[in-house]
Z-matrix of the N, CA and C atoms (Angstrom, degrees):
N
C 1 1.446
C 2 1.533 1 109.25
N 3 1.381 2 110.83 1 138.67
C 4 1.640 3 108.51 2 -171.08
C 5 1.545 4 95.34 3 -86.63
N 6 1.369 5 95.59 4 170.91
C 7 1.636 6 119.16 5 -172.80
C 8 1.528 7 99.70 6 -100.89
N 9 1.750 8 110.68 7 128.97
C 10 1.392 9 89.34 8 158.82
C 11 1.261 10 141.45 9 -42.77
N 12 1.118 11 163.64 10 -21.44
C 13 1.420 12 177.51 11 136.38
C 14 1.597 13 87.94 12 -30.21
N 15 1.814 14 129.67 13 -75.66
C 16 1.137 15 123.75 14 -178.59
C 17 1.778 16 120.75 15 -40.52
N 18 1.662 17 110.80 16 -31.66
C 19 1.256 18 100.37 17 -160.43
C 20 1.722 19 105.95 18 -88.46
N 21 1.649 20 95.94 19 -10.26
C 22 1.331 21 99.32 20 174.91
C 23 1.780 22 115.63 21 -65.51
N 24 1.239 23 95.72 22 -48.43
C 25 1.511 24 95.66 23 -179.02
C 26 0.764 25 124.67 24 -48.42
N 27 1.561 26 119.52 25 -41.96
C 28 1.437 27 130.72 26 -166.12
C 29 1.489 28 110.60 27 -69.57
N 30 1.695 29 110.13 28 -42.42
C 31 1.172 30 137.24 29 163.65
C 32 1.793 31 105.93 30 -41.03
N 33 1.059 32 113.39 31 -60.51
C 34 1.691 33 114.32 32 178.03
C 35 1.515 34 120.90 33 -81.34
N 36 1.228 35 113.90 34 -39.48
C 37 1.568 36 108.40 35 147.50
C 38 1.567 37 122.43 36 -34.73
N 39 1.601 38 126.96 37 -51.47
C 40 0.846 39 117.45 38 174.22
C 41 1.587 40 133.70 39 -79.38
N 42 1.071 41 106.92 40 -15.13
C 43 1.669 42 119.06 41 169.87
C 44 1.435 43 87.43 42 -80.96
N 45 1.140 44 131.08 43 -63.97
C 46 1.308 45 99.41 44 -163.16
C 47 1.401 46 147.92 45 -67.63
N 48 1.804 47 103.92 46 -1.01
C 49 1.543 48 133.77 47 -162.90
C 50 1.759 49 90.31 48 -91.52
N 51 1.595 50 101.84 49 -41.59
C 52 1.976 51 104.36 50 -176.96
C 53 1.196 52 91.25 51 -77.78
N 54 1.624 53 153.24 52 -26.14
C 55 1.351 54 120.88 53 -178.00
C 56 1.721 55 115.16 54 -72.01
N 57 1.451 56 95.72 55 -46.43
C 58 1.745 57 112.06 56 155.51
C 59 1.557 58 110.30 57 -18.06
N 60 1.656 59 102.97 58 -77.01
C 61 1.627 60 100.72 59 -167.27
C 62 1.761 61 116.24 60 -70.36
N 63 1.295 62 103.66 61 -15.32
C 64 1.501 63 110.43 62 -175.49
C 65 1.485 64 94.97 63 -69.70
N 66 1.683 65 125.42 64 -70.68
C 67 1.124 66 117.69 65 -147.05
C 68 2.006 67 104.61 66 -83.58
N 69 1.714 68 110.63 67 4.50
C 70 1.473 69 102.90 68 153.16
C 71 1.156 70 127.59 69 -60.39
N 72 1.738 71 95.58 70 -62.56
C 73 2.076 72 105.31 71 158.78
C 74 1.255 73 117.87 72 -18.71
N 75 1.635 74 120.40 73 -60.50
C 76 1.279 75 100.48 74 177.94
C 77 1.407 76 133.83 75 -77.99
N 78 1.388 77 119.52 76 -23.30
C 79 1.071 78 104.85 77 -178.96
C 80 1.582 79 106.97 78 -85.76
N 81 1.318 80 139.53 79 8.94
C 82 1.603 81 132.81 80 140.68
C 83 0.774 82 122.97 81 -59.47
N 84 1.888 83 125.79 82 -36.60
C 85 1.623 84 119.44 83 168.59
C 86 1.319 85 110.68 84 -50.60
N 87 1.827 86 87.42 85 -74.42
C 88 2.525 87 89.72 86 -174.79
C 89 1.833 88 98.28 87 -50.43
N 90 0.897 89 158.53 88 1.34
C 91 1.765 90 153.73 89 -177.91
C 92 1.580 91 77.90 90 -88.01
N 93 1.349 92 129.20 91 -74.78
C 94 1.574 93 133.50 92 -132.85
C 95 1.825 94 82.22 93 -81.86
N 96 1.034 95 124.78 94 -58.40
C 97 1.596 96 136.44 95 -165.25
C 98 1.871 97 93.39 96 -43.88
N 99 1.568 98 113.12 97 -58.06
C 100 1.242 99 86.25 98 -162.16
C 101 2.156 100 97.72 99 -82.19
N 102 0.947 101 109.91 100 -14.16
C 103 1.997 102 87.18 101 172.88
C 104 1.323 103 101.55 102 -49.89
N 105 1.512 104 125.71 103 -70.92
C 106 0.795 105 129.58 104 -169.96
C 107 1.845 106 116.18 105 -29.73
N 108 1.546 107 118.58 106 -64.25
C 109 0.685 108 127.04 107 156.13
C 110 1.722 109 135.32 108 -20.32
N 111 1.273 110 106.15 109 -56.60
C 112 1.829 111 123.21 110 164.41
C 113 1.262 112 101.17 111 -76.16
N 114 1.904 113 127.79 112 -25.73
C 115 1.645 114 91.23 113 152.79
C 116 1.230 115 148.82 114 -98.98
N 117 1.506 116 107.21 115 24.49
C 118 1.464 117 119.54 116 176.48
C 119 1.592 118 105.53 117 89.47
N 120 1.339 119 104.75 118 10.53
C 121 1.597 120 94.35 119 179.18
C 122 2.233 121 106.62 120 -75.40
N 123 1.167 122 85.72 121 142.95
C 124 1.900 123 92.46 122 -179.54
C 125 1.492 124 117.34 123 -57.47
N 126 1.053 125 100.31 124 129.73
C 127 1.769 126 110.01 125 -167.12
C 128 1.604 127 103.34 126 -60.18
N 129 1.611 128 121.65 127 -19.44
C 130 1.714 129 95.18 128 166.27
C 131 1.295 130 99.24 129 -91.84
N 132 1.358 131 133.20 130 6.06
C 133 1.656 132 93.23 131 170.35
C 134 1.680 133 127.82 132 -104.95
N 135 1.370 134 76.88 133 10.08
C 136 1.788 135 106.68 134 173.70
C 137 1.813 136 106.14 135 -86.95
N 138 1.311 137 121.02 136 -29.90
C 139 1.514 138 112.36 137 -168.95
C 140 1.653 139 77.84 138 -101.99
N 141 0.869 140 122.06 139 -27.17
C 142 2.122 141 91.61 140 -171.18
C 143 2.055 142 107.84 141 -89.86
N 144 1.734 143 91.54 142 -11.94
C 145 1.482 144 80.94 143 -179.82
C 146 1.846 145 102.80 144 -85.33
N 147 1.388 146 131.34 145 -14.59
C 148 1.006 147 144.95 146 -144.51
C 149 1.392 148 132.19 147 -113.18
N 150 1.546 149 89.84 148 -27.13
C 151 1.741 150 119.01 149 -146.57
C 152 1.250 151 139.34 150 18.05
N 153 1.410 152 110.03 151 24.29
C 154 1.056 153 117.79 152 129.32
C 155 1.699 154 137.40 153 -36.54
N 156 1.788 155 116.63 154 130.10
C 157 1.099 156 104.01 155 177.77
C 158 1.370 157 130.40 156 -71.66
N 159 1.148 158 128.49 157 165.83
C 160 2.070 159 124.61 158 174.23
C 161 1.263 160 84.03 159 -54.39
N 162 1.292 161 131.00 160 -67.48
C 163 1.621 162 112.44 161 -144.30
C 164 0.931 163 116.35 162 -46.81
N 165 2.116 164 116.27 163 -46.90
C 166 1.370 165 105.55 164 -173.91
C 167 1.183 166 131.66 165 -63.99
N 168 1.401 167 104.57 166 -28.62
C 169 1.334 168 125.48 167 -176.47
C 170 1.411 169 104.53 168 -54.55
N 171 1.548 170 109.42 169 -62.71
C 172 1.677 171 106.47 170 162.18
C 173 1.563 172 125.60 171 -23.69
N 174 1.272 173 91.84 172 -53.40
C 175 1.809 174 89.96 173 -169.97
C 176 1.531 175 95.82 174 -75.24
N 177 0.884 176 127.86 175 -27.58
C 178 1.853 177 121.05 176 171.35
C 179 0.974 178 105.55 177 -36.70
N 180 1.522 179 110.29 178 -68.91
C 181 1.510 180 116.43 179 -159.51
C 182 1.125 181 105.14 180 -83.47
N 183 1.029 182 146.78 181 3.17
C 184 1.710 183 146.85 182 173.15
C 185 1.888 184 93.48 183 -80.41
N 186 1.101 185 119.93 184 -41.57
C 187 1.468 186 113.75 185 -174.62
C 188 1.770 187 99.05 186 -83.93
N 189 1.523 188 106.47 187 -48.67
C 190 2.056 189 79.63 188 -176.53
C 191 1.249 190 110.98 189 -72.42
N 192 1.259 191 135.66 190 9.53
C 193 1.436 192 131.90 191 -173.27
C 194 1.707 193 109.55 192 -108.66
């Protein structure tokens, strides 16, 4: 039987492994958003394939451009 103290860790280990995979997710969207972007693909079909918002997407392409 774990120790409170143990179940905490485990407990924060795991929040912290889903913040990990969450904030990879995003940076594969903005990675994929701006190729897309340098290839001329249209900024709505980049936020609905992406979900990413236009704006950001905007500011993407304001820097590869």
């Amino acid at each position: 039987m774990a120790t409170i103290a143990e179940k905490w860790i485990e407990d924060g280990v795991k929040i912290g492994v889903e913040k990990g995979e969450k904030k990879g997710m995003e940076k594969a969207k903005i990675e994929t958003a701006r190729e897309l972007v340098k290839n001329g693909v249209d900024i709505d079909v980049i936020a609905r394939s992406t979900g990413l918002s236009r704006g950001k997407i905007e500011k993407l392409a304001e820097k590869v451009h």
